[in-house]
C-alpha positions as CSV (number, residue, x, y, z in Angstrom):
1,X,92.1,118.9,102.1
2,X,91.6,122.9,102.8
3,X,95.4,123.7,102.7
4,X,97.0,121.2,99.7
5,X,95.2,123.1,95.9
6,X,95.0,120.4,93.9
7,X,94.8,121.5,89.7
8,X,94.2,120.0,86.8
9,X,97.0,118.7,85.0
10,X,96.8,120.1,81.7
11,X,99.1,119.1,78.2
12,X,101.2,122.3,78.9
13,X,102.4,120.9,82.3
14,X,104.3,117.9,80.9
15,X,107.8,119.8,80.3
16,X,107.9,121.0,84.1
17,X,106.6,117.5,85.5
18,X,109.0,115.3,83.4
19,X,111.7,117.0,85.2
20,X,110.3,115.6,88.6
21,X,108.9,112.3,86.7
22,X,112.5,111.5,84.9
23,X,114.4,112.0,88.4
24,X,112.2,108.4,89.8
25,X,113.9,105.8,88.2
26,X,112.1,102.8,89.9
27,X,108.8,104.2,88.4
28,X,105.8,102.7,87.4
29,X,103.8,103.0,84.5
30,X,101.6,105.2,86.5
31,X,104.0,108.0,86.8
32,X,104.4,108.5,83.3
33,X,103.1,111.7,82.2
34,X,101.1,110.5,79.1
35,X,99.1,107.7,81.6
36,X,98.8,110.6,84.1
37,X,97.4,113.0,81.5
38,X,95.4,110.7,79.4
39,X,93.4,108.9,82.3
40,X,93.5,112.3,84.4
41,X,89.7,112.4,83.0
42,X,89.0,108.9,84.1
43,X,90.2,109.0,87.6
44,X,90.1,112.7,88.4
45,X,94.0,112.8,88.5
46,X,95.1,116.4,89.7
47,X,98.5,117.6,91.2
48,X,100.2,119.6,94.0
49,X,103.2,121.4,94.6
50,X,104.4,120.5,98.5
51,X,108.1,121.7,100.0
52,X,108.7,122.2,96.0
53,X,107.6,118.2,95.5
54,X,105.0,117.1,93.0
55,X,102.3,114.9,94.0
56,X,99.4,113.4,92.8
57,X,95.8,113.3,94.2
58,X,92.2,113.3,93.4
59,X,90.8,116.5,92.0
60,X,87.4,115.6,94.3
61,X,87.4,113.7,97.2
62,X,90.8,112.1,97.9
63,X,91.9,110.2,101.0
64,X,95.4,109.5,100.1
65,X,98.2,111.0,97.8
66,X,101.0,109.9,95.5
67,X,104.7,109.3,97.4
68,X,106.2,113.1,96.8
69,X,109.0,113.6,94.2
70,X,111.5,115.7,94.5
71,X,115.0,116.1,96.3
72,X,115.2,113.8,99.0
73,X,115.5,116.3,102.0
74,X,112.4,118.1,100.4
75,X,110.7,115.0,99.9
76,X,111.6,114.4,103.9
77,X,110.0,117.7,105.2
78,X,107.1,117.4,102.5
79,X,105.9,114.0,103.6
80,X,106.1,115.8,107.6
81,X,104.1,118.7,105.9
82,X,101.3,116.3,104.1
83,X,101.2,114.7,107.7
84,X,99.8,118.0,109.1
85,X,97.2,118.4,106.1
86,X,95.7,115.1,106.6
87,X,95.9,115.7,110.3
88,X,94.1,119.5,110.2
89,X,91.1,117.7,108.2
90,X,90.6,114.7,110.1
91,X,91.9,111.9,107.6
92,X,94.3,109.6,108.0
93,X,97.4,109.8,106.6
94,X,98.3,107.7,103.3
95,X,100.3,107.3,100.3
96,X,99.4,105.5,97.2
97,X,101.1,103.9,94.5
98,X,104.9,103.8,96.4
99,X,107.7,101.1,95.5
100,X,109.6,99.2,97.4
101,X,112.5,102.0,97.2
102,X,109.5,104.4,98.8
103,X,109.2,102.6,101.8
104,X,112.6,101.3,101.8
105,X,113.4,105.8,102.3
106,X,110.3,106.0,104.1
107,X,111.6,103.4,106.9
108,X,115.0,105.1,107.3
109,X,113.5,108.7,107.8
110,X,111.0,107.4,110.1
111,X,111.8,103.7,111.6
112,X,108.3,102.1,113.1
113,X,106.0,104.8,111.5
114,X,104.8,103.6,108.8
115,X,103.4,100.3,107.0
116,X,102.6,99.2,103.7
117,X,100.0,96.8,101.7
118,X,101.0,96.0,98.4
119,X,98.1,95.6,95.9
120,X,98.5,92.8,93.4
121,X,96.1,94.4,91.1
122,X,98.2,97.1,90.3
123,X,101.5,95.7,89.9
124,X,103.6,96.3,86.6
125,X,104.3,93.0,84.6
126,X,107.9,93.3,83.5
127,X,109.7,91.3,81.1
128,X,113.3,90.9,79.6
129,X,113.0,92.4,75.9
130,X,115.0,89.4,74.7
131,X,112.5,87.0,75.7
132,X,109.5,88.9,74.4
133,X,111.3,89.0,70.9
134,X,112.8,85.2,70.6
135,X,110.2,83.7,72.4
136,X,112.5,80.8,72.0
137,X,112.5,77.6,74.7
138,X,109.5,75.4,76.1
139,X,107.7,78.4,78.5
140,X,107.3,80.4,74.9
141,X,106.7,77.5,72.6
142,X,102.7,78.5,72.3
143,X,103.6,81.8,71.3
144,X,106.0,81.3,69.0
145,X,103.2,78.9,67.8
146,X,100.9,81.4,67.4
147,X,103.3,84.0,65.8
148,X,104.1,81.5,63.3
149,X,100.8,80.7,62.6
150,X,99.5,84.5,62.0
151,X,103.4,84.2,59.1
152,X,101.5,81.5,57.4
153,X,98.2,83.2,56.9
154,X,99.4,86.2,56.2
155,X,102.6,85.6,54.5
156,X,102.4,89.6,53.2
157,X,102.0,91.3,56.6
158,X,104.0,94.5,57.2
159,X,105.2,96.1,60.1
160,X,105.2,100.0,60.5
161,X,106.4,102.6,62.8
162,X,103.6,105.0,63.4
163,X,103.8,107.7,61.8
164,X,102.1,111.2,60.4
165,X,101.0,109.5,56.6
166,X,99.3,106.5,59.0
167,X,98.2,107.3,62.4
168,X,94.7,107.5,60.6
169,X,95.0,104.2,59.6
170,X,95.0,103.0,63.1
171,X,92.0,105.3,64.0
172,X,89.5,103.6,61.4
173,X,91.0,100.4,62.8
174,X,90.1,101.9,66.7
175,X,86.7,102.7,65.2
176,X,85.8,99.1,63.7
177,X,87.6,97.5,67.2
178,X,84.7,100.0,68.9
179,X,82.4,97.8,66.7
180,X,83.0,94.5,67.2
181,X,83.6,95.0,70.5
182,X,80.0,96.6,71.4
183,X,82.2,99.3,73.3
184,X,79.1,101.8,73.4
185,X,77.5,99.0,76.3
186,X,81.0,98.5,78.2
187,X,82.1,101.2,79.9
188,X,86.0,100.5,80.6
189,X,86.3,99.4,77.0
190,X,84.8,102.8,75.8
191,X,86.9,104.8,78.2
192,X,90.1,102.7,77.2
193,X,89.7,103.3,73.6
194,X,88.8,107.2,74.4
195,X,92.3,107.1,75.6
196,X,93.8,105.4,72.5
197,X,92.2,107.8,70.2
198,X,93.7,110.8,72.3
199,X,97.3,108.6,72.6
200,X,97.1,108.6,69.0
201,X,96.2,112.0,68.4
202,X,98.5,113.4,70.7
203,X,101.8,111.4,70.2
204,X,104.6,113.7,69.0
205,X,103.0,115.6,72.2
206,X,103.2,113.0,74.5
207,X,106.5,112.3,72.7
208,X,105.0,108.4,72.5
209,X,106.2,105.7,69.7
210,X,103.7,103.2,68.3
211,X,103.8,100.3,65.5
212,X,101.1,98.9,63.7
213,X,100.8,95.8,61.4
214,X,99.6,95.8,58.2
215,X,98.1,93.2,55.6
216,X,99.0,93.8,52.1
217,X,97.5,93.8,49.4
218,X,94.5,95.0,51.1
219,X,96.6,96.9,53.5
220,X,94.4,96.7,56.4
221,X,95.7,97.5,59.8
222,X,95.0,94.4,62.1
223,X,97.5,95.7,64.9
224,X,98.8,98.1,66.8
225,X,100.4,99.1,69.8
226,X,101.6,102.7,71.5
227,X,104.5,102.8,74.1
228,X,107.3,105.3,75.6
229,X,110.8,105.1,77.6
230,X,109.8,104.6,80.9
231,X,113.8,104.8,82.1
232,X,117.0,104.3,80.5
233,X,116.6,99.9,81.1
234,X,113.4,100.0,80.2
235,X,110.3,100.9,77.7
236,X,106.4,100.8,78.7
237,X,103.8,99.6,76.6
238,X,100.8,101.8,77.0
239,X,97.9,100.7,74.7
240,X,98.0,97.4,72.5
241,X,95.0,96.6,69.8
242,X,94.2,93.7,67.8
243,X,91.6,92.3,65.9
244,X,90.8,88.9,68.0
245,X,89.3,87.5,64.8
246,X,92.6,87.8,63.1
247,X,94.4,84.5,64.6
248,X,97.9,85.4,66.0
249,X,97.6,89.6,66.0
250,X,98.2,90.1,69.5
251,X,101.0,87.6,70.1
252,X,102.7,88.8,66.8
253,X,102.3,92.9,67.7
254,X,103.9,91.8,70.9
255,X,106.5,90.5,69.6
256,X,106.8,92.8,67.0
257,X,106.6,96.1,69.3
258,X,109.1,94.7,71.5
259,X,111.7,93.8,68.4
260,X,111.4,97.4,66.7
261,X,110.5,100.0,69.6
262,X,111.7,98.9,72.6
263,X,114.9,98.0,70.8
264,X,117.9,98.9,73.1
265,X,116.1,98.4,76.2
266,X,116.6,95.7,78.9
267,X,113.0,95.2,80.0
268,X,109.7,95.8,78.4
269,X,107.2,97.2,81.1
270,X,103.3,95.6,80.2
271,X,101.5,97.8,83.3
272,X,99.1,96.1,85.6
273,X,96.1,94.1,84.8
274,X,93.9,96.0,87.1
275,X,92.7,92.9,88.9
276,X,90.9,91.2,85.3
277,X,91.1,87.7,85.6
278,X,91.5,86.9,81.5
279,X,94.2,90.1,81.2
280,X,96.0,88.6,84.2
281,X,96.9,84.8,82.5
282,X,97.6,86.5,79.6
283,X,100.4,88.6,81.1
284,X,101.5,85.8,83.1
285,X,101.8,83.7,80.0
286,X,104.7,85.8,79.0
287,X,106.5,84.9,81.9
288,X,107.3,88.4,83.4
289,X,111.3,88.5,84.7
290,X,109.7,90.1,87.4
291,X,106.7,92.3,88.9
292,X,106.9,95.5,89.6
293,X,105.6,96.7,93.0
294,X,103.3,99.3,94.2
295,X,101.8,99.8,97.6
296,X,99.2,101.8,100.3
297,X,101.1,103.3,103.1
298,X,100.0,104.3,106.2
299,X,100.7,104.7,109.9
300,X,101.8,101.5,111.7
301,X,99.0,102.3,114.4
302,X,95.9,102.1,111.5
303,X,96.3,98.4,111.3
């Protein structure tokens, strides 16, 4: 649109943005600054400055933009502002990516205006931290199953925090999961590990946590898994690896990861599962307490 200048977002932007980010506390992993930064690439994520609100929109070609965040009032006037940009280039209007909460605000500024499709793809699996760690009754029996069974083999696994002495560690593992997965012939599986490899490299940047799981005597790293506070109830998981050859590494990093960094949260946030049918039952095996929501908005008249 010829009026909204959309820039890149670049590393340097993340104090200034976490200041608008940190004020939405019914987020979704999407509007954390390290998914925003790290996939920016990817999907050609660039921002704006509206009524002093940040959005989000594609850098390119975009036909909708993120719900603004800001004040409310300001928020109010830049969504009437946004109006008259997609208006003066002949697109209609639309928001991606809003909550519940959005439209719930949305409704009470402007009854009747607007509506909203929900996309199932892209809603956040969310789960009780408790849960994730016990994995105790009959819905988590085949977990615990398999966390039990990766004990047995391995009776002299470790768990680690990331850290400075063995972040590299977890990038040789990255390299021999690029391997065995025949990433250089899957596109979305090189691109996902090209953001692990820059999550890893950039963590005390990104201000990210990570664990990793370790096999001694060897000391081969099987495991490991990146996250960050998303808000004060609750911690996202960002990026989780595992050797599938290794019988029980992703149920126990799971587990793990939820025990040691999410530790004093109420919920653990898993993201989406994009719409991949083999992701999706595993994410619903965990039983999420509940999904979190994320929608298209447009005018009531477009349907």
């Amino acid at each position: 649109m010829s009026r909204l200048e959309v820039k890149k977002v670049q590393l340097s932007d993340k104090t200034w943005m976490d200041a608008y980010l940190d004020e939405k506390q019914d987020k979704g992993c999407d509007m954390c600054f390290a998914n925003i930064y790290l996939w920016g690439r990817k999907y050609k994520t660039g921002y704006a400055m509206v009524n002093d609100c940040l959005i989000f929109a594609d850098l390119t070609d975009f036909n909708s933009v993120s719900m603004p965040l800001g004040e409310p009032e300001k928020v109010k006037q830049a969504i009437l502002t946004l109006e008259e940009y997609f208006a003066e280039d002949g697109k209609p209007f639309a928001l991606h990516l809003t909550t519940p909460k959005n439209v719930e605000q949305l409704e009470e500024w402007f009854p009747g205006k607007y509506q909203v499709e929900y996309e199932r793809d892209l809603a956040d699996y969310v789960y009780e931290r408790e849960k994730l760690v016990a994995l105790s009754g009959k819905k988590y029996h085949g977990k615990k199953n398999h966390v039990n069974k990766f004990k047995n083999l391995y009776p002299n696994w470790v768990y680690e925090p990331i850290t400075d002495e063995n972040v590299e560690d977890c990038f040789q593992m990255g390299l021999e999961w690029r391997r065995i997965n025949d990433c250089e012939e899957d596109e979305e599986k090189l691109d996902e590990l090209c953001v692990t490899f820059n999550a890893l490299r950039l963590m005390k940047e990104l201000h990210l946590t990570g664990g990793l799981l370790r096999l001694e005597p060897d000391g081969d790293v099987v495991a490991f898994a990146i996250g960050e506070e998303l808000n004060k109830d609750m911690y996202v998981v960002h990026i989780e690896k595992a050797f599938a050859d290794v019988p029980g590494a992703y149920p126990m990093i799971n587990q793990q990861f939820a025990e040691h960094a999410a530790e004093g949260y109420q919920y653990v946030n898993r993201e989406d599962d994009s719409g991949v049918e083999g992701l999706r039952r595993a994410k619903e095996s965990y039983h999420p307490a509940f999904m979190g929501l994320k929608g298209y908005v447009t005018h009531l008249d477009n349907s």
